[in-house]
N, C-alpha and C positions, 0 to 999 in steps of 0.2 A: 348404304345411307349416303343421300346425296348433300354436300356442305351447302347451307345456305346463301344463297349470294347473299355478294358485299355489297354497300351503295357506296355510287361514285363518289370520288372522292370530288369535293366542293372546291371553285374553283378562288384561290385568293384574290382578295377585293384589292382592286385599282389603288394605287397609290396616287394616294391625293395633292394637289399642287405644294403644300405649305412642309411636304417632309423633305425637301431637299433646298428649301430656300434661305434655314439658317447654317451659317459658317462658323469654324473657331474662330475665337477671337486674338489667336498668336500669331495666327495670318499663316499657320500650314494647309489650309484651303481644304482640311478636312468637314465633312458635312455633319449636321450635330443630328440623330434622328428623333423624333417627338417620342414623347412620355407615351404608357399607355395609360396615365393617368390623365383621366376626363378633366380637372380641376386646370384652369389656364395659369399662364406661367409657370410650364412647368419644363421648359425647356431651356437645358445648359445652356452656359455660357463660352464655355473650353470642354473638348475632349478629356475623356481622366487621363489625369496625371500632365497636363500641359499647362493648366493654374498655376499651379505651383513652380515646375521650370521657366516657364516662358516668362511669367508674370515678375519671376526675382531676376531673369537678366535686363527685362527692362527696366526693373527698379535701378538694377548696380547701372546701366546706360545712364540714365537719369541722373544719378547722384553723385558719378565719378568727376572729380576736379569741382565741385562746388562749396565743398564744406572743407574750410581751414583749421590752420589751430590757431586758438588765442593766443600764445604767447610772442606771434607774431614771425615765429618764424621762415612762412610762407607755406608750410608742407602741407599736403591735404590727405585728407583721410581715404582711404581704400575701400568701401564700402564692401560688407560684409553683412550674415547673415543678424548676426547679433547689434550692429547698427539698425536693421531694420525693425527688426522687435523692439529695442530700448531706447533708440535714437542715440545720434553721435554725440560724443562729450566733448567737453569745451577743449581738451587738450590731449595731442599727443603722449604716449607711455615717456615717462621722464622728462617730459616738457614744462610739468607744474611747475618745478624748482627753479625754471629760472625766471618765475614772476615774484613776485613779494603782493601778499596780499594787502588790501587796503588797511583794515583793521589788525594785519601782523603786531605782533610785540616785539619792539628789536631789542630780544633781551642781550644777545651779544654785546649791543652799542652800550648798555647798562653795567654790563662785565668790567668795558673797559673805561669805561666813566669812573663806576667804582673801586677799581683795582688800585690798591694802595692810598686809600683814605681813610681806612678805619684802623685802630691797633688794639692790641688786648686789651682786657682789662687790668690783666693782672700785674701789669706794672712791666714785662720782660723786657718792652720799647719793641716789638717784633708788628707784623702790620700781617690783618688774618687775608687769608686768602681768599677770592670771592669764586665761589661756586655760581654755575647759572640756579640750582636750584631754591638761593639765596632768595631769588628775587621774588617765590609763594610765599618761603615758608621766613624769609628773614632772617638778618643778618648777624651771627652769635655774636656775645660780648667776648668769649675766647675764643681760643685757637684753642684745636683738638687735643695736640701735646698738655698745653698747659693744663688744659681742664682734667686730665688724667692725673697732672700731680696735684692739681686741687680738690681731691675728690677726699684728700682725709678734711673732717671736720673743722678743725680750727686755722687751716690755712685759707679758706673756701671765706672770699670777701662778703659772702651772705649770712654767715653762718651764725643760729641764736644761740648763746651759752646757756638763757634761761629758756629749757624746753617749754614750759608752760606756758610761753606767749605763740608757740607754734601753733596755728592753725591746722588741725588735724582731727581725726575721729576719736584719739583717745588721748588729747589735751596736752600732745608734744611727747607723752611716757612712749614712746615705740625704741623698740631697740634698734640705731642704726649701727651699720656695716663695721666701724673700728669695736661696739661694746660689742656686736655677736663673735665676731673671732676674739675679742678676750676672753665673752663666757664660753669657745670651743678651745682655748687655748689652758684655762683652769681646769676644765672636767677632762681635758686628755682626747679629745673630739671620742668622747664615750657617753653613752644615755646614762643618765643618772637612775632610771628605773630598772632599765633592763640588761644593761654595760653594750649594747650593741654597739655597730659602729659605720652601722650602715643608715644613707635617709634622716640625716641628722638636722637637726634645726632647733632654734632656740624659744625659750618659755618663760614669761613672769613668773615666778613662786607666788607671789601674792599677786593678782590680777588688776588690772586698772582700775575696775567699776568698784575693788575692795580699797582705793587709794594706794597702789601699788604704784612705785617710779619706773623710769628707765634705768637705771643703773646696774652696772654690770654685775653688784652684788642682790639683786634682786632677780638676776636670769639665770637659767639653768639650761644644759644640754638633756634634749628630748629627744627620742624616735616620732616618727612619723604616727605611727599608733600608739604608743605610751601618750603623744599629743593631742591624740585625739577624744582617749579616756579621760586624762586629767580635766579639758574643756570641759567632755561631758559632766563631770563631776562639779566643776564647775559653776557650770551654767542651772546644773539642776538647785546650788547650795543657794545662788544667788536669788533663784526665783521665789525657792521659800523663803529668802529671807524679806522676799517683795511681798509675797501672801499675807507672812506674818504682820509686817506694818500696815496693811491694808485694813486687814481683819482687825487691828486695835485701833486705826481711825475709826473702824464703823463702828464697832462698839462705842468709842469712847462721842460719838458723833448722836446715837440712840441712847445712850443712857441719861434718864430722868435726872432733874434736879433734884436731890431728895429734902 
């Protein structure tokens, strides 16, 4: 069986004037060849991969020696890949510092302004130290020492003997710091419920809202859970005792003239 001839093989079409008439544009004089897409403009600008190189050494050509820094020290920036994406910033790595900004706060110059014009309160004649931090949050009427030995009650220049003028949630009665170590110092630092001796902390026996004081003879050493039963207990005896006076307003509020 005889193999069917082939046909000739066809001869390729003449190239046409406009495939060799455009160049890259990095000036390597390579020739750029047309799209076989029919749609116009569709012919490069650069060979692949010569965009990119060719086109960043003329940027760094371009940019080298033009752009300074602000702080005036004459130096110029080195143009790099990340200047070109971000743009160059006003200053040199470590250069900021040695400008002062317009609107700076010279807290320093305030340090030493204020350094040795203020003195405690407490009478010791000593003069407080001024921290920069002074200058948000303001300037203590003590010194740190002092206010550690003013921290018992009746040496402390603020200090009210009549709790009931204290502005407070439960009308000045809270047990401060010298009455809970007396009521830890009376019960043996031992729970009165459970003798434990762990997690301890202190309790009204009669409660505020029952007209209960602060006084150290009205506090008791607690556990941390025995404290938290008692509240409960508490809070439950308090609220029926609110039900109760509720319920004989409304009655006595509904009941007829007779």
């Amino acid at each position: 069986m005889t193999p069917s001839p082939q046909p000739p093989p066809r001869a390729s079409a003449p190239l046409g004037p406009r495939f060799y008439e455009h160049s890259c544009f990095c000036g390597c004089s390579g020739r750029l060849e047309m799209s076989k897409d029919p749609r116009p403009n569709r012919i490069p600008s650069f060979l692949p991969g010569h965009n990119a190189k060719t086109g960043f050494e003329q940027w760094v050509a371009d940019n080298r020696g033009k752009h300074f820094c602000a702080c005036g020290c004459g130096e110029s920036f080195e143009p790099s890949r990340q200047h070109r994406r971000k743009g160059f910033p006003r200053f040199k790595r470590g250069h900021a510092l040695r400008v002062t900004h317009p609107r700076a706060k010279n807290i320093a110059g305030w340090v030493r302004e204020q350094q040795g014009e203020h003195s405690c309160a407490c009478g010791c004649g000593r003069t407080i130290r001024i921290h920069p931090s002074y200058y948000r949050d303001g300037i203590p009427s003590f010194r740190r020492e002092c206010m550690l030995r003013l921290r018992v009650r009746e040496n402390h220049p603020n200090w009210v003997a009549d709790r009931s003028l204290v502005r407070s949630g439960r009308g000045g009665q809270y047990l401060v710091p010298s009455i809970r170590r007396e009521i830890f110092q009376s019960d043996g630092y031992r729970c009165r419920a459970c003798g434990s001796t762990e997690n301890l902390t202190t309790d009204h026996v009669i409660p505020v809202c029952e007209a209960g004081d602060g006084t150290a003879s009205n506090g008791q050493t607690l556990c941390v859970d025995c404290h938290k039963e008692k509240s409960r207990r508490d809070r439950e005896r308090y609220w029926e005792r609110r039900r109760n006076e509720r319920a004989g307003e409304a009655d006595g509020h509904h009941r007829q003239p007779a």
